[in-house]
CHARMM internal coordinates of N, CA and C (Angstrom, degrees):
IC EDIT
DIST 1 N 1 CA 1.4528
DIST 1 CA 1 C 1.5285
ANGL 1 N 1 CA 1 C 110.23
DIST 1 C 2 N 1.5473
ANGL 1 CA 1 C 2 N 117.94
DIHE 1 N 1 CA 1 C 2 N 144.61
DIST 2 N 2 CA 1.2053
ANGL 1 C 2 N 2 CA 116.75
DIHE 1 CA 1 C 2 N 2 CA -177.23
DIST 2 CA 2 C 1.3007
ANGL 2 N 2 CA 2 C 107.94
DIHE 1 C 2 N 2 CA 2 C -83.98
DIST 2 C 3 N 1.7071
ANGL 2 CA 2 C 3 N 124.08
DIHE 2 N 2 CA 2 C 3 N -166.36
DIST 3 N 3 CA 1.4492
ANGL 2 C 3 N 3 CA 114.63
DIHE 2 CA 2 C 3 N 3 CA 169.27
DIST 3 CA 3 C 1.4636
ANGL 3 N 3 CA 3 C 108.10
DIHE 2 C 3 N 3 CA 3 C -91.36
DIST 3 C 4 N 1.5346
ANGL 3 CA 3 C 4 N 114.71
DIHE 3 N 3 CA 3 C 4 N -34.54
DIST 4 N 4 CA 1.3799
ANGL 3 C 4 N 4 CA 114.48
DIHE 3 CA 3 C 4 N 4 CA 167.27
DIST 4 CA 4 C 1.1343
ANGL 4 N 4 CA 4 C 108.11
DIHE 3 C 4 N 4 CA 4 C -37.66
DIST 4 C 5 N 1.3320
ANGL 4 CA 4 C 5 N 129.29
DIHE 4 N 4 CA 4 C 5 N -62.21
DIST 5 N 5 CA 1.6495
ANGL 4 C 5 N 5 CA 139.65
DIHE 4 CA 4 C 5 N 5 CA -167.48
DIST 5 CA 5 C 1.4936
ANGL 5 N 5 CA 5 C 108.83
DIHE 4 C 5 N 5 CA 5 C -47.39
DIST 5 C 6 N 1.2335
ANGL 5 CA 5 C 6 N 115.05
DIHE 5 N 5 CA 5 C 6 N -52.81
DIST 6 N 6 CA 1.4610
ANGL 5 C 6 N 6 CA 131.59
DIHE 5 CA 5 C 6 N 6 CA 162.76
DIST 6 CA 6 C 1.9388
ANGL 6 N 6 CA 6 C 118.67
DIHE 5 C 6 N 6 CA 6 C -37.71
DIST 6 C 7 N 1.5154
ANGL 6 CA 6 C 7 N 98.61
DIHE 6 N 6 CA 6 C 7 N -69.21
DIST 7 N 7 CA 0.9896
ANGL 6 C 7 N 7 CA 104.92
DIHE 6 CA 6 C 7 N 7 CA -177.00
DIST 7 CA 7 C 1.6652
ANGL 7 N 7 CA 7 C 121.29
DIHE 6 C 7 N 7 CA 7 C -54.07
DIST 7 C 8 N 1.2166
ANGL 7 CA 7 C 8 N 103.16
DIHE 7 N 7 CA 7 C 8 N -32.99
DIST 8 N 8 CA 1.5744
ANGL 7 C 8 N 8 CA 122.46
DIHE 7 CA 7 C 8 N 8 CA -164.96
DIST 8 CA 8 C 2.1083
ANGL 8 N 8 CA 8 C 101.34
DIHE 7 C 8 N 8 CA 8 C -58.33
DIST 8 C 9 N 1.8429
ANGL 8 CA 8 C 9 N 84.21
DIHE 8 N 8 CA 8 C 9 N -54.95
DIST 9 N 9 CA 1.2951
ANGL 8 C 9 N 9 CA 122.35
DIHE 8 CA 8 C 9 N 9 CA -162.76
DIST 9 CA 9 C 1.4437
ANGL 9 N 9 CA 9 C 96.87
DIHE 8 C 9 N 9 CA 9 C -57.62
DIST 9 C 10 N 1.5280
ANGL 9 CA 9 C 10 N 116.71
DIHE 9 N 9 CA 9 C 10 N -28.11
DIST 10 N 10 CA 1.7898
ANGL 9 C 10 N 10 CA 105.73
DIHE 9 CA 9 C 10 N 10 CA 174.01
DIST 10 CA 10 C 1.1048
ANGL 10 N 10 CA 10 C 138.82
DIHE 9 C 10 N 10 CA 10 C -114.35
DIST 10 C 11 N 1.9143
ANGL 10 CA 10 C 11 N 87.29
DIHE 10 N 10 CA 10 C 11 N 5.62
DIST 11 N 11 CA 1.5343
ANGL 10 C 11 N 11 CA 96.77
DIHE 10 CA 10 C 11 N 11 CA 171.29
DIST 11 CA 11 C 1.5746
ANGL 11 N 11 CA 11 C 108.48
DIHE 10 C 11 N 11 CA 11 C -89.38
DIST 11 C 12 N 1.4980
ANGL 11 CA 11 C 12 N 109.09
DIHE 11 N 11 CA 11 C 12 N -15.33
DIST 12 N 12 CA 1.6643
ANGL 11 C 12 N 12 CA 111.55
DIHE 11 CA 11 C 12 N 12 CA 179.75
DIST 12 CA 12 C 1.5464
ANGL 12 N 12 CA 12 C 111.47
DIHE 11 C 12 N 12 CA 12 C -84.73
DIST 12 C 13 N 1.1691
ANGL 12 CA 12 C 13 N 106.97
DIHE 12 N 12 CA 12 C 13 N -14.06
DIST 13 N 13 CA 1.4949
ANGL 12 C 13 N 13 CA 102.03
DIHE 12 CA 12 C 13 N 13 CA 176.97
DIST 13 CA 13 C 1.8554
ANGL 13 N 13 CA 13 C 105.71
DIHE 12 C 13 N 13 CA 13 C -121.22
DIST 13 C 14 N 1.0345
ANGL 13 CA 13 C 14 N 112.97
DIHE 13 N 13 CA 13 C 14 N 24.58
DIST 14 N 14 CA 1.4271
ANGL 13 C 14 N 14 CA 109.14
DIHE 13 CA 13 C 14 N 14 CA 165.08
DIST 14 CA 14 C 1.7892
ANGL 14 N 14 CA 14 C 109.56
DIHE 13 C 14 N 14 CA 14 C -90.89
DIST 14 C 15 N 1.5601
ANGL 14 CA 14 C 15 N 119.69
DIHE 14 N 14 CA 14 C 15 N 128.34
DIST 15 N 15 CA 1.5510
ANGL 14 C 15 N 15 CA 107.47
DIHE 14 CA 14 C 15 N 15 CA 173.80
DIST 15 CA 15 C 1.8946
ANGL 15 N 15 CA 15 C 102.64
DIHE 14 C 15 N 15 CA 15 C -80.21
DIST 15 C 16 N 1.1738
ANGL 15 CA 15 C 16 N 114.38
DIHE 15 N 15 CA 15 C 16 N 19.59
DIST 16 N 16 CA 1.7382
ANGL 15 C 16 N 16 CA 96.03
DIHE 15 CA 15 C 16 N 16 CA 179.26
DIST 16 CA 16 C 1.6567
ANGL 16 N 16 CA 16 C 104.36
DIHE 15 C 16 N 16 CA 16 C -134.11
DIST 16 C 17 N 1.1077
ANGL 16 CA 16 C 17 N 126.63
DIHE 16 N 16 CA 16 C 17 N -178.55
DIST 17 N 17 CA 1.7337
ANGL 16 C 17 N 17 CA 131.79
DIHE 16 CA 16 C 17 N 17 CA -154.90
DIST 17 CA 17 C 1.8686
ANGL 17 N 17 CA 17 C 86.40
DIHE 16 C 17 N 17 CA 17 C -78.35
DIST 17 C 18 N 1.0517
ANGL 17 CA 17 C 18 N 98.32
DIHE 17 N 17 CA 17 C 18 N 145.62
DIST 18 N 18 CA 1.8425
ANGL 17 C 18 N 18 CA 111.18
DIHE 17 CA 17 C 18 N 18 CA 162.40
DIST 18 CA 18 C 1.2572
ANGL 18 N 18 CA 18 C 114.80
DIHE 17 C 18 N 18 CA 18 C -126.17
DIST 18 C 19 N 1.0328
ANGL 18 CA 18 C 19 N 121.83
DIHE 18 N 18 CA 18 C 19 N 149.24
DIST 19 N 19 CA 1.5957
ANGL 18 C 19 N 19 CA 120.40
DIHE 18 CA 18 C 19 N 19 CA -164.29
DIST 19 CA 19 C 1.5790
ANGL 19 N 19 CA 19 C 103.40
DIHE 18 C 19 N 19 CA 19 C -134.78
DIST 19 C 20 N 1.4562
ANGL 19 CA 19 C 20 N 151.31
DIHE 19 N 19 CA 19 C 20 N 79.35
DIST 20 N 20 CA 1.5717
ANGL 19 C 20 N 20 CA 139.58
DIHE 19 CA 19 C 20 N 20 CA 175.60
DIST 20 CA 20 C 1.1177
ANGL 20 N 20 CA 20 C 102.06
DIHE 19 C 20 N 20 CA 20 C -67.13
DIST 20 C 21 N 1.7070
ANGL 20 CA 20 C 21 N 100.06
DIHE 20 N 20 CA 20 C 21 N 127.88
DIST 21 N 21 CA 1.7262
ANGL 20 C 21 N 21 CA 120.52
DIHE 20 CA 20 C 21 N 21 CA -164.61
DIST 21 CA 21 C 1.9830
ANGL 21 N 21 CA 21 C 97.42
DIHE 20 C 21 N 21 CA 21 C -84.36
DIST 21 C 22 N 0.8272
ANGL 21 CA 21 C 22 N 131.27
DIHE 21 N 21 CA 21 C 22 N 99.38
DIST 22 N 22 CA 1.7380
ANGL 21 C 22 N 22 CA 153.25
DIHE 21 CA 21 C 22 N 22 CA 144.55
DIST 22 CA 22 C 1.1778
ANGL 22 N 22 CA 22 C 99.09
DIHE 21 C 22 N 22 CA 22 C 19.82
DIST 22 C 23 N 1.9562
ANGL 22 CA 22 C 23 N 111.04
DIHE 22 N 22 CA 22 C 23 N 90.01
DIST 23 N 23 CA 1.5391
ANGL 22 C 23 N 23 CA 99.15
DIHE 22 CA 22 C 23 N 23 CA 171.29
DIST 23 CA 23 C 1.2162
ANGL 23 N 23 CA 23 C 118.60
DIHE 22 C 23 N 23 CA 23 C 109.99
DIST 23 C 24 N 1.1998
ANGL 23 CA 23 C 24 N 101.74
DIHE 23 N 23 CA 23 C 24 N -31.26
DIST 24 N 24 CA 1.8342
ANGL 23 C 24 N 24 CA 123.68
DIHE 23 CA 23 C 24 N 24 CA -179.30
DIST 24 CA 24 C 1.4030
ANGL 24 N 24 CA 24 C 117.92
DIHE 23 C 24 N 24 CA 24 C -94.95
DIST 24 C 25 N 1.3177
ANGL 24 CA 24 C 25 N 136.80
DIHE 24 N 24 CA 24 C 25 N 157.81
DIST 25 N 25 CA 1.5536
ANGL 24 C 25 N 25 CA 140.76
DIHE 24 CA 24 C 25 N 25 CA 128.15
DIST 25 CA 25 C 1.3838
ANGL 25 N 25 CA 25 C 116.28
DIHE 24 C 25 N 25 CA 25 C -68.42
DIST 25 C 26 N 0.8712
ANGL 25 CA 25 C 26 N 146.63
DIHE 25 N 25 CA 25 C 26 N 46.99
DIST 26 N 26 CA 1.6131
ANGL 25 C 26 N 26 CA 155.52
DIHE 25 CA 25 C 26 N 26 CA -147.24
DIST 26 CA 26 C 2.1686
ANGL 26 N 26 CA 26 C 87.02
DIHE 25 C 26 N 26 CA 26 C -149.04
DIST 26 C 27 N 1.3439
ANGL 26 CA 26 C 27 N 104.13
DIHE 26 N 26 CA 26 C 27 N 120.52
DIST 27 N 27 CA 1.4008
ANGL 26 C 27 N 27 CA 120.80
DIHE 26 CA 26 C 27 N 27 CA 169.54
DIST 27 CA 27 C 1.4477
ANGL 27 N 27 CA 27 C 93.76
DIHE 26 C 27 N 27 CA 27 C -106.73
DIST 27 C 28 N 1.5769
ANGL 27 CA 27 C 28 N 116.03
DIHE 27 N 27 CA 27 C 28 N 151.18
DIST 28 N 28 CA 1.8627
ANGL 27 C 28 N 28 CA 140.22
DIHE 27 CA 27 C 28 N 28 CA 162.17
DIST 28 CA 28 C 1.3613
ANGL 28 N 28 CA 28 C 91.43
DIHE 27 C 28 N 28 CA 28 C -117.98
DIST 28 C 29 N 1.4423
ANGL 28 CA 28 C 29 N 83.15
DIHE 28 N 28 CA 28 C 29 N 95.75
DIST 29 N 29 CA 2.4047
ANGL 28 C 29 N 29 CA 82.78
DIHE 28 CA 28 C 29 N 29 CA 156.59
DIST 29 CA 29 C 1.3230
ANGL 29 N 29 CA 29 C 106.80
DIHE 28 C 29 N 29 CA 29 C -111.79
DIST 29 C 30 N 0.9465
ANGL 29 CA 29 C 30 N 105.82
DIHE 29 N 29 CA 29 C 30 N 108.26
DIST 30 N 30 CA 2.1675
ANGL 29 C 30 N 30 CA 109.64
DIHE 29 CA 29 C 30 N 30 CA 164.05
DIST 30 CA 30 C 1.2146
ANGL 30 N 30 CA 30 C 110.02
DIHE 29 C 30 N 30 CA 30 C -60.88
DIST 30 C 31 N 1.3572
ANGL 30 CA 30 C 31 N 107.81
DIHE 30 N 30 CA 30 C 31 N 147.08
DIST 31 N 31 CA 1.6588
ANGL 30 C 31 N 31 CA 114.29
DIHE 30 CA 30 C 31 N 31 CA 175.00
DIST 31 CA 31 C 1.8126
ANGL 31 N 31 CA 31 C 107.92
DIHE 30 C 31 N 31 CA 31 C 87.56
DIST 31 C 32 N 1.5977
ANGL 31 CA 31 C 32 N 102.89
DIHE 31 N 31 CA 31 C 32 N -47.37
DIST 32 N 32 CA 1.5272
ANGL 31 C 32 N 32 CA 108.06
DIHE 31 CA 31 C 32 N 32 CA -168.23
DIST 32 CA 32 C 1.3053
ANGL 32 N 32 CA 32 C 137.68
DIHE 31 C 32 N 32 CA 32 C -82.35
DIST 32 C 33 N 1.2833
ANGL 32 CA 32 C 33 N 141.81
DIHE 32 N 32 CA 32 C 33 N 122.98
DIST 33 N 33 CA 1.5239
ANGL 32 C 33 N 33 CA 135.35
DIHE 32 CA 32 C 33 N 33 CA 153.48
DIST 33 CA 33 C 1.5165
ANGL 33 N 33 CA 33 C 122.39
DIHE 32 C 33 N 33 CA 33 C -98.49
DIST 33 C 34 N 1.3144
ANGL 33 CA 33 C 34 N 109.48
DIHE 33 N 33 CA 33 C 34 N 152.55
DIST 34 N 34 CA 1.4244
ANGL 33 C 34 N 34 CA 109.09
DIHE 33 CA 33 C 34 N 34 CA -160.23
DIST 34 CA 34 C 2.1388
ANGL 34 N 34 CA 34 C 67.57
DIHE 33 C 34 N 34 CA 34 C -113.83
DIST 34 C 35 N 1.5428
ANGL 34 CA 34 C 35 N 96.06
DIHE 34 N 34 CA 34 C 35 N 127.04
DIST 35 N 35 CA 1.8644
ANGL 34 C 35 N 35 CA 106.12
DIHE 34 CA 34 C 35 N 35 CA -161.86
DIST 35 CA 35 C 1.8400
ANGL 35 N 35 CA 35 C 96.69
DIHE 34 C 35 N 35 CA 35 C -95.45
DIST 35 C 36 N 1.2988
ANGL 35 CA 35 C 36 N 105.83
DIHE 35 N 35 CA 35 C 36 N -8.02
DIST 36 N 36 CA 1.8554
ANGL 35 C 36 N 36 CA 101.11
DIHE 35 CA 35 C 36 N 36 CA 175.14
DIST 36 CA 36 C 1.5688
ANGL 36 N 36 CA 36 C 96.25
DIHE 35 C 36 N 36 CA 36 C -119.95
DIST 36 C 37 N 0.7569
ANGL 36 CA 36 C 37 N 136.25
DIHE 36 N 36 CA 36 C 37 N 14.25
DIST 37 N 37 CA 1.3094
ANGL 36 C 37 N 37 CA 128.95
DIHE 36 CA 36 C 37 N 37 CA 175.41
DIST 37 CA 37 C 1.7670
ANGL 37 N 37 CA 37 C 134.06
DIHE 36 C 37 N 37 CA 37 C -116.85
DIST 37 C 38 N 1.8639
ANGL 37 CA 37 C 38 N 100.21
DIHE 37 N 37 CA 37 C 38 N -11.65
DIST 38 N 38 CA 1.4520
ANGL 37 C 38 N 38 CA 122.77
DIHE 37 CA 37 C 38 N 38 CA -164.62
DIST 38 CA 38 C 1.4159
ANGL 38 N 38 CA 38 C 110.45
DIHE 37 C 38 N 38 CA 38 C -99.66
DIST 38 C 39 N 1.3713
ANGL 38 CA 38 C 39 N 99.99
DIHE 38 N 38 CA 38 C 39 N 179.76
DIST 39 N 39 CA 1.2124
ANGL 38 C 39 N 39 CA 123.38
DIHE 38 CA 38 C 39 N 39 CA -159.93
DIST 39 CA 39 C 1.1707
ANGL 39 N 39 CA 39 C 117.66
DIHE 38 C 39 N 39 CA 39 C -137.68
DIST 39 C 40 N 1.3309
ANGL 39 CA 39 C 40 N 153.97
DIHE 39 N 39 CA 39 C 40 N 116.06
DIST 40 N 40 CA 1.3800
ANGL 39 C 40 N 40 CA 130.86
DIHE 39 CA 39 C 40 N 40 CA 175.93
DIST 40 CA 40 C 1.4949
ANGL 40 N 40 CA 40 C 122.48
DIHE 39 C 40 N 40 CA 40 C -138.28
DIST 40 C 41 N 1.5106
ANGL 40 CA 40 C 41 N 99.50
DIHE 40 N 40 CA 40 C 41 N 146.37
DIST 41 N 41 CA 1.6162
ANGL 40 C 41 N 41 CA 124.61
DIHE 40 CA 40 C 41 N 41 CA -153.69
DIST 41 CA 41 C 1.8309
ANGL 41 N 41 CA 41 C 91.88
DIHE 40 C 41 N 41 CA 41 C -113.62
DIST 41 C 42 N 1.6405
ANGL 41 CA 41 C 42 N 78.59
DIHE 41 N 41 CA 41 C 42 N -178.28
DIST 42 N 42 CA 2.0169
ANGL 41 C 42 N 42 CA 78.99
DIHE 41 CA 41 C 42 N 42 CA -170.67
DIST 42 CA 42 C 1.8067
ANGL 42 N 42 CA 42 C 91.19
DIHE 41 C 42 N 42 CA 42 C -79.01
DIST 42 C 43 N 1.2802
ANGL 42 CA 42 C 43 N 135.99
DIHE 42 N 42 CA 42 C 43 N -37.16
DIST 43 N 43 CA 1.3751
ANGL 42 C 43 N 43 CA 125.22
DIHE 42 CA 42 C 43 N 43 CA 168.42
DIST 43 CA 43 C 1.5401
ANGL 43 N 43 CA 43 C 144.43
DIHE 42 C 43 N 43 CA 43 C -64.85
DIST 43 C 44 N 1.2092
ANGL 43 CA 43 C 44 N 90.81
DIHE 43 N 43 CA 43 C 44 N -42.41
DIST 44 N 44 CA 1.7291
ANGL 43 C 44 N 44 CA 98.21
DIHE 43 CA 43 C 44 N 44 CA -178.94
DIST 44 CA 44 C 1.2730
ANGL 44 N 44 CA 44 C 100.25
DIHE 43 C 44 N 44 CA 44 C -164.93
DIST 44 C 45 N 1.7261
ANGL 44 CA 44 C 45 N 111.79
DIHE 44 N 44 CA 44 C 45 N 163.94
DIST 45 N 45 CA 1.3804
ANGL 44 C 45 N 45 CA 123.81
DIHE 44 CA 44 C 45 N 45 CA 165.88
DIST 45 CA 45 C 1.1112
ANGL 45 N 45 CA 45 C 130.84
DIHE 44 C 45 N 45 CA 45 C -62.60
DIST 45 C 46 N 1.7581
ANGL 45 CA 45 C 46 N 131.57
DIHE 45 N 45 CA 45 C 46 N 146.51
DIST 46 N 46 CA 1.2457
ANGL 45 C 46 N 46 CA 122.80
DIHE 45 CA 45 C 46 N 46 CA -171.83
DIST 46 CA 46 C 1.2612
ANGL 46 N 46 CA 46 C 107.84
DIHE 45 C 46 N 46 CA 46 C -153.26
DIST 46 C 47 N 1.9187
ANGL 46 CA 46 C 47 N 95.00
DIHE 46 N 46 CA 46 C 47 N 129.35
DIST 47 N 47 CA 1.1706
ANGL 46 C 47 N 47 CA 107.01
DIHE 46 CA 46 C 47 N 47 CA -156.08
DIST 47 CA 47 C 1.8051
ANGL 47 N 47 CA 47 C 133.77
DIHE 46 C 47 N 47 CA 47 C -92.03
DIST 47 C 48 N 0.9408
ANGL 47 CA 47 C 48 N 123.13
DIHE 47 N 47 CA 47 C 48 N 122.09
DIST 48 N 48 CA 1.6209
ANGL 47 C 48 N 48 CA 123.92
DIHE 47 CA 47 C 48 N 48 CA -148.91
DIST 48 CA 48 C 1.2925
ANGL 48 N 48 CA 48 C 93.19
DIHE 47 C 48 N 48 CA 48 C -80.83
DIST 48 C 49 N 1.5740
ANGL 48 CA 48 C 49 N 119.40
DIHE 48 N 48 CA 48 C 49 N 159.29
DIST 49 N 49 CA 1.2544
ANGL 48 C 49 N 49 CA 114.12
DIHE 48 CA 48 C 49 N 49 CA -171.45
DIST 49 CA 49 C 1.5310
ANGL 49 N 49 CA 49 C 120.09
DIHE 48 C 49 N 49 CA 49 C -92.64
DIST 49 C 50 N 1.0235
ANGL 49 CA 49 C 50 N 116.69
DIHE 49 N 49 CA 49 C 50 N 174.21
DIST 50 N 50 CA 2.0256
ANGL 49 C 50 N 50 CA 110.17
DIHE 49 CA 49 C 50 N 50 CA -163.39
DIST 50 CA 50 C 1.4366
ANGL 50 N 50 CA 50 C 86.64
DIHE 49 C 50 N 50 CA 50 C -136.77
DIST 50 C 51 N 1.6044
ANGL 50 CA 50 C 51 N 93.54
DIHE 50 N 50 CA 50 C 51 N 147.79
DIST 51 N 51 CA 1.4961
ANGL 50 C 51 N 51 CA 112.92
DIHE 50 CA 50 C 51 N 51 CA 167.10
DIST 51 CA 51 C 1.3334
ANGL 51 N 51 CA 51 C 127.12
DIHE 50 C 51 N 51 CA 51 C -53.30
DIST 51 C 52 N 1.3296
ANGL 51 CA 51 C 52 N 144.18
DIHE 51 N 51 CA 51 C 52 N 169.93
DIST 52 N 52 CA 1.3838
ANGL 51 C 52 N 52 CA 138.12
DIHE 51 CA 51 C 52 N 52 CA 176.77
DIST 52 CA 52 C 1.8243
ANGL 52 N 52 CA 52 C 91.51
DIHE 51 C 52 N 52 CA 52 C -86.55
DIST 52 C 53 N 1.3412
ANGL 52 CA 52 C 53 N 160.68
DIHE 52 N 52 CA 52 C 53 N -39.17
DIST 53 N 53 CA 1.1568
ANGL 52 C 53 N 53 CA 168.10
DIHE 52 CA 52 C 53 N 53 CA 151.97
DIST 53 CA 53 C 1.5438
ANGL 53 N 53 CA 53 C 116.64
DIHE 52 C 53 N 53 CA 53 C -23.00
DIST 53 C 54 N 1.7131
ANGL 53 CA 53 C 54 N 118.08
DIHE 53 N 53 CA 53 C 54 N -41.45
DIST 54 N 54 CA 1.1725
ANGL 53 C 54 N 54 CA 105.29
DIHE 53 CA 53 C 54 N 54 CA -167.37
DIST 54 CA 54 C 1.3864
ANGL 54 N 54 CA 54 C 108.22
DIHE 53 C 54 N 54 CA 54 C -140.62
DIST 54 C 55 N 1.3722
ANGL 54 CA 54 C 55 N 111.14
DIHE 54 N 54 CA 54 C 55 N 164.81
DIST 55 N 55 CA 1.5886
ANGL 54 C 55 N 55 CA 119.96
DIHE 54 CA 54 C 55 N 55 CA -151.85
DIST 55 CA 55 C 1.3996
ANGL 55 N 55 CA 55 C 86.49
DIHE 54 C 55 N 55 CA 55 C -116.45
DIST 55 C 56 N 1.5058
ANGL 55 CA 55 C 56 N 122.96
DIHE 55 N 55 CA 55 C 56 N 135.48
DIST 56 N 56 CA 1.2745
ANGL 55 C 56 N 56 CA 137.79
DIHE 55 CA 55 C 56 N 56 CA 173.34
DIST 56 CA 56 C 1.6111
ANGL 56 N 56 CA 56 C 110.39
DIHE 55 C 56 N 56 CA 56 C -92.99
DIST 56 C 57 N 1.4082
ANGL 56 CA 56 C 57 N 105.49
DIHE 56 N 56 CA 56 C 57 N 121.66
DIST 57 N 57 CA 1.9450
ANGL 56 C 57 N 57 CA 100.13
DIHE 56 CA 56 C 57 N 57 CA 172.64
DIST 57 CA 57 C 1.2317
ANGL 57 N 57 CA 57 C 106.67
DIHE 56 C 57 N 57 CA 57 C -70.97
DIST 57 C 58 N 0.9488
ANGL 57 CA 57 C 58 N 110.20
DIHE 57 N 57 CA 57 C 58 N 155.93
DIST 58 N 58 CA 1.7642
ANGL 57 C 58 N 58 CA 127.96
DIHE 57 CA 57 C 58 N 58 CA 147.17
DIST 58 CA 58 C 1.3098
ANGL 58 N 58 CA 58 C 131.04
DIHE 57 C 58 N 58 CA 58 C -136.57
DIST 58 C 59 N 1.6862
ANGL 58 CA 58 C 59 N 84.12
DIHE 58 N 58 CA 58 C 59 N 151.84
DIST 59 N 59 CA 2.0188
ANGL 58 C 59 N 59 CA 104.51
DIHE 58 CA 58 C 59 N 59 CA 168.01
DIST 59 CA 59 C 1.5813
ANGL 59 N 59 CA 59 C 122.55
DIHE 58 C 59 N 59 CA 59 C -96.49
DIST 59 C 60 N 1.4220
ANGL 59 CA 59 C 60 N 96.72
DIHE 59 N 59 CA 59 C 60 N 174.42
DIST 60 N 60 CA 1.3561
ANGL 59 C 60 N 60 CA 86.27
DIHE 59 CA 59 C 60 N 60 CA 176.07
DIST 60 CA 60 C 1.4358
ANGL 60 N 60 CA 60 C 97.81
DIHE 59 C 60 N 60 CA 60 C -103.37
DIST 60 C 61 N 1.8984
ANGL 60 CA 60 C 61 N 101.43
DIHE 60 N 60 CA 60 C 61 N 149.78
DIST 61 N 61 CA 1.3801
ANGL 60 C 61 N 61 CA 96.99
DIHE 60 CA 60 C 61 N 61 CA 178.18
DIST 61 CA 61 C 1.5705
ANGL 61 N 61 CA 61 C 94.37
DIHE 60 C 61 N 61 CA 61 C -131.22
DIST 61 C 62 N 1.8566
ANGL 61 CA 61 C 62 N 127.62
DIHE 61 N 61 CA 61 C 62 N 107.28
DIST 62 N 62 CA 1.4101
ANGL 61 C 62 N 62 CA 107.27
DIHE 61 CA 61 C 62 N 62 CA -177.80
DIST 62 CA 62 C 1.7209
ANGL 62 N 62 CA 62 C 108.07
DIHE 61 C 62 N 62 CA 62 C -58.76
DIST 62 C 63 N 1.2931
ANGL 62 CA 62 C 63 N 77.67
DIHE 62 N 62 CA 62 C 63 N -178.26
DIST 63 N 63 CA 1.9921
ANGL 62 C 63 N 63 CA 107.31
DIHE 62 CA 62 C 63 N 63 CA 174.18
DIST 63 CA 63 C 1.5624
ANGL 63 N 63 CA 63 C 114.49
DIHE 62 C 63 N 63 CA 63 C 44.72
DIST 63 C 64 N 1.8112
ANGL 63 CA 63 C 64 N 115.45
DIHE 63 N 63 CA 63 C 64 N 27.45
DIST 64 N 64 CA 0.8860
ANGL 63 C 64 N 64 CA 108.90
DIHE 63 CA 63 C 64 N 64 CA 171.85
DIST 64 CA 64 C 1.3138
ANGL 64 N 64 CA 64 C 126.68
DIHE 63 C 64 N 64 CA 64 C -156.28
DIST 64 C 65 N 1.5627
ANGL 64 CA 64 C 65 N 139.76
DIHE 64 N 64 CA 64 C 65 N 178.94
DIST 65 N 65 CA 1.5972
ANGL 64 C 65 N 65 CA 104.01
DIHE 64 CA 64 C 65 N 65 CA -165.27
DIST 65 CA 65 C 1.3024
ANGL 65 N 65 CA 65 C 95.63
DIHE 64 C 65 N 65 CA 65 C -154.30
DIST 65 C 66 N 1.2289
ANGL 65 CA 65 C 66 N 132.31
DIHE 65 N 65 CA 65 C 66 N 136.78
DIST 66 N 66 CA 1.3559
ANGL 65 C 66 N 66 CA 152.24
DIHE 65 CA 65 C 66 N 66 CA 174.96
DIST 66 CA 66 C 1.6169
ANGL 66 N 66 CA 66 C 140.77
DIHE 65 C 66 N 66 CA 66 C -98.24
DIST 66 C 67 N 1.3437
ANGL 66 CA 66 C 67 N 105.45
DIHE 66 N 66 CA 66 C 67 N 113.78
DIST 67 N 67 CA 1.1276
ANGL 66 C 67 N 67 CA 100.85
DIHE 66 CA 66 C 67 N 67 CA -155.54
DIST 67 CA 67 C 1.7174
ANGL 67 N 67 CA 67 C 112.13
DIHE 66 C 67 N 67 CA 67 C -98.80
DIST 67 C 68 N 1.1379
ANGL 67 CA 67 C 68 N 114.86
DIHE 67 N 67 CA 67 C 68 N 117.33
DIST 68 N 68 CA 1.3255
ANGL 67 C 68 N 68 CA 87.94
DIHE 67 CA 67 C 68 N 68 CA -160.18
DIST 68 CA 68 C 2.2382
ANGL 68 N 68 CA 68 C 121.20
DIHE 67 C 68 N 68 CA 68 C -123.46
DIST 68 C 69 N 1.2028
ANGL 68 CA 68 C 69 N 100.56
DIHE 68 N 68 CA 68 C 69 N 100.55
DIST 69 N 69 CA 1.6753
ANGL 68 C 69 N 69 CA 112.69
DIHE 68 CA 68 C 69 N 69 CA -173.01
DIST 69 CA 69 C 1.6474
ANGL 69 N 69 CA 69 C 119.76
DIHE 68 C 69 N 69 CA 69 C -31.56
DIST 69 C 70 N 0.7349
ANGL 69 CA 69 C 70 N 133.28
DIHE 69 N 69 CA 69 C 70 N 69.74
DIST 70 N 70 CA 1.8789
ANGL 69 C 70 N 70 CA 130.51
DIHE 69 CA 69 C 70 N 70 CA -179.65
DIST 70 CA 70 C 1.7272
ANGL 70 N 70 CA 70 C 104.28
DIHE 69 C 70 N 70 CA 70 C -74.12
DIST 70 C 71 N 1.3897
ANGL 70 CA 70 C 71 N 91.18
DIHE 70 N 70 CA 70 C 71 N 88.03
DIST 71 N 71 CA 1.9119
ANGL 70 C 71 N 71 CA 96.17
DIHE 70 CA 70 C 71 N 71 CA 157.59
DIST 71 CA 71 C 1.4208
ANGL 71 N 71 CA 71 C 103.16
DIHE 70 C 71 N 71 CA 71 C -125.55
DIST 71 C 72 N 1.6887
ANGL 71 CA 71 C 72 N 101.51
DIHE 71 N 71 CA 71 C 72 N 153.45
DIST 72 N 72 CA 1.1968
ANGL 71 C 72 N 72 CA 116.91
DIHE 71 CA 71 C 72 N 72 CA -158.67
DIST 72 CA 72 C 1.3526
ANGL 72 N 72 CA 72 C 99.62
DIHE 71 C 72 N 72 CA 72 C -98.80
DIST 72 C 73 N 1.4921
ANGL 72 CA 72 C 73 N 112.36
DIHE 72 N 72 CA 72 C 73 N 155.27
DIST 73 N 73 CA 1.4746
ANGL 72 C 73 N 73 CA 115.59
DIHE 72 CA 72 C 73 N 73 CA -146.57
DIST 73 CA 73 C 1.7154
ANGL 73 N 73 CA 73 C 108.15
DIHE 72 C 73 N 73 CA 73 C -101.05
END
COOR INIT
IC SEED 1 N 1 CA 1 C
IC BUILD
């Protein structure tokens, strides 16, 4: 799987706005945490990076937003 493929794959199955930051592999999901994949700081969630192979689930987590790095392994 590519990262495009990836990326595509979680903006179509995310229920909240996604935003790909200009230039980057870096996704903005509002509302979302990916709950096996994170990290957390005293501000916001942070998102660990995922293989090109596998698709990370997610929950919803309000009032907070996850950013999440896709490099291929």
């Amino acid at each position: 799987m590519t990262e495009e493929f990836l990326c595509n794959n979680i903006i179509n199955l995310c229920p909240y706005p996604v935003v790909a930051i200009d230039g980057q592999q870096i996704i903005k999901m509002a509302n979302t945490a990916f709950s096996a994949l994170i990290g957390l700081d005293d501000e916001h969630l942070i998102g660990a990076s995922v293989s090109s192979d596998s698709l990370p689930a997610f929950e919803v987590l309000l009032g907070n937003t996850a950013y999440i790095n896709f490099n291929s392994a």
